[in-house]
Phi, psi and omega in degrees: 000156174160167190191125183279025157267337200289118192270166203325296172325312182283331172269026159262303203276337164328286194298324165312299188317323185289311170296302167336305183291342187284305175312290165338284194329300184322269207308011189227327194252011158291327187273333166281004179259342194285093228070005174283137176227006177226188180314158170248095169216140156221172176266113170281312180335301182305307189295327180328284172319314154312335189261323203268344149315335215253315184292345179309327188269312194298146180259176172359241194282319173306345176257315193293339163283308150348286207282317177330295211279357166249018195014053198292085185266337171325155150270164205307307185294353171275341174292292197311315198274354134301313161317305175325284182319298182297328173291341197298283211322273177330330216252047153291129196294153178208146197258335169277008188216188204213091178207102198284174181192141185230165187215088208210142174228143185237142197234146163334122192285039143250004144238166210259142183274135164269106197341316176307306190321272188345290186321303193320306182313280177351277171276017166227333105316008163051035192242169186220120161235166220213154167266149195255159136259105193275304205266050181224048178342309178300314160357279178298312180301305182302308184297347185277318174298321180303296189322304193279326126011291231254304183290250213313003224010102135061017185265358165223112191229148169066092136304297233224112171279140208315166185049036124336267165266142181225197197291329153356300205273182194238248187277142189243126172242157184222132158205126180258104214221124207222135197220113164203125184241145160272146157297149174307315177243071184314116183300118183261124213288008194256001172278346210272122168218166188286132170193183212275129180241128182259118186266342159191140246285357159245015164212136177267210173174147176282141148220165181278158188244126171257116218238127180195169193214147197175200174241131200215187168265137192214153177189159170220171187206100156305331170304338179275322183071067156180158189250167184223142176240136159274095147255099171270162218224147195314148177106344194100321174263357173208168193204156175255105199241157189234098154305128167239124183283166196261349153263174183302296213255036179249008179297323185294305195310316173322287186324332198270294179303350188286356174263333189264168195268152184129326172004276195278302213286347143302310174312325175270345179276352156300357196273128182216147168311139131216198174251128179246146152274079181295122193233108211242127167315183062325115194198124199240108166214175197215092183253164187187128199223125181268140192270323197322275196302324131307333146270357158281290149351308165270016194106354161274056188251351154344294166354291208278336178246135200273013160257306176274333203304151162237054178268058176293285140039295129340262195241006202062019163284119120324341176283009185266135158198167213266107163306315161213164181233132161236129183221136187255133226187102181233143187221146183207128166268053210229164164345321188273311177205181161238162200158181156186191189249135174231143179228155140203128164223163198254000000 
């Protein structure tokens, strides 16, 4: 990610940022993998942001797990203001992409939001928090849903599911993000043919494959035992990058190095132009995973407990803590271009 107006100083707290976020994913989709027998897909970008509204609010061992489990070493206003940036940065018009976002944290409309909060979400996050009435749950669901609706033009709807939220619930964080970029090097759809896509190491399924051949970024790493593709998207600035284990039946081995650090940055210093034959899925797919109980596990767990949580911060209540987390994740893939929708609340 990155905009040649963004000047140094911003692209430093960016890309700090960017490393962080590069751990976090690993540690979130290492802990969904662990006994997962079907896809893994969330947004850490999405997920980041809920968390990272929420340390906006947090006090003491509840903000210091938070910045742990996001591997947050900045101080807290170069974290806000790295979030700022990189949202500025996405949501800059670009005639080749597409990218709606919505922001949003809702506290029981019987407490009052504190101004410092407010501003803060405002400028750094291009967010709004708002008071609820939980205890008409479908209510709250439905006015929540409308908002994000409404931030995205109509590219994320039913956020949040029926029966959910209740008289109950406490801080709701919400963040929604909607993506469609064209490829630099478009795929012609009349190469696209049915063939065997293997979902596990005895069953394929027919789907379309999607087929070109060019000069792309490509590197393999036998130590990794998997190769890596750069497909970038018009404009420059953003890119899809796809790791393939070099066997049919090598993703847990992938996945196991995928723990030790070093990961990614092996794989790219193998990446050289060259010329490759890409055979690519065509693919629509949607996932939705509550997050609460995985991120607890992984150390956040104050947040979460309505006796420690410190979300003061907020409203000056110590009684707010986070009910739940549900985070939603859809992708489409075709010729033309790749993207998808990430929801997440809290």
């Amino acid at each position: 990610m990155g905009n040649s107006k963004t000047c140094p100083s911003q692209k430093w707290k960016v890309h700090c940022l960017a490393a962080s976020q590069r751990d976090f994913a690993k540690d979130l989709y290492l802990k969904l993998a662990e006994g997962s027998t079907g896809n893994i897909f969330f947004s850490p970008f999405g997920v980041a942001a809920g968390l990272g509204m929420a340390c906006a609010g947090a006090k003491g061992r509840t903000k210091d797990e938070i910045k742990s489990l996001l591997h947050l070493s900045l101080r807290s206003e170069t974290v806000h203001k790295a979030f700022r940036d990189a949202i500025i940065d996405f949501k800059n018009n670009d005639e080749h992409y597409e990218l709606r976002t919505s922001n949003l944290v809702c506290i029981p409309d019987t407490l009052s939001v504190l101004p410092d909060y407010t501003a803060l979400l405002s400028d750094m996050y291009q967010s709004l928090v708002k008071g609820v009435d939980f205890a008409d749950g479908s209510a709250a669901a439905r006015e929540i849903n409308r908002d994000v609706e409404t931030a995205t033009n109509s590219r994320i709807k039913d956020l949040i599911p029926e029966g959910v939220l209740s008289g109950d619930t406490g801080t709701v964080l919400v963040n929604a993000l909607y993506f469609k970029g064209l490829w630099n090097k478009e795929f012609k759809k009349s190469n696209t043919i049915q063939a065997a896509f293997w979902v596990s190491p005895k069953q394929s399924v027919k789907v379309p494959m999607m087929r070109s051949s060019g000069y792309f970024n490509h590197g393999s790493c036998d130590d990794i035992g998997a190769s890596v593709l750069s497909l970038n998207y018009k404009g420059g600035n953003l890119s899809m990058v796809i790791v393939l284990p070099s066997e049919r039946h090598g993703l847990a081995k992938v996945e196991a190095k995928l723990a030790k650090t070093g990961f990614v940055s092996a794989l790219e210093k193998t990446m050289k132009n060259k010329l490759v034959d890409v055979v690519f899925p065509r693919l629509e797919m949607e996932e939705a995973v509550h997050l609460k109980d995985h991120l607890w596990i992984m150390g956040a767990r104050n947040l979460f407990d309505g006796k420690a949580s410190d979300l003061s911060g907020i409203s000056g209540d110590r009684r707010l803590s986070v009910s739940f987390f549900f985070h939603k994740a859809v992708l489409k893939v075709d010729e033309e271009g790749g993207g998808g929708e990430a929801s997440t609340c809290a």
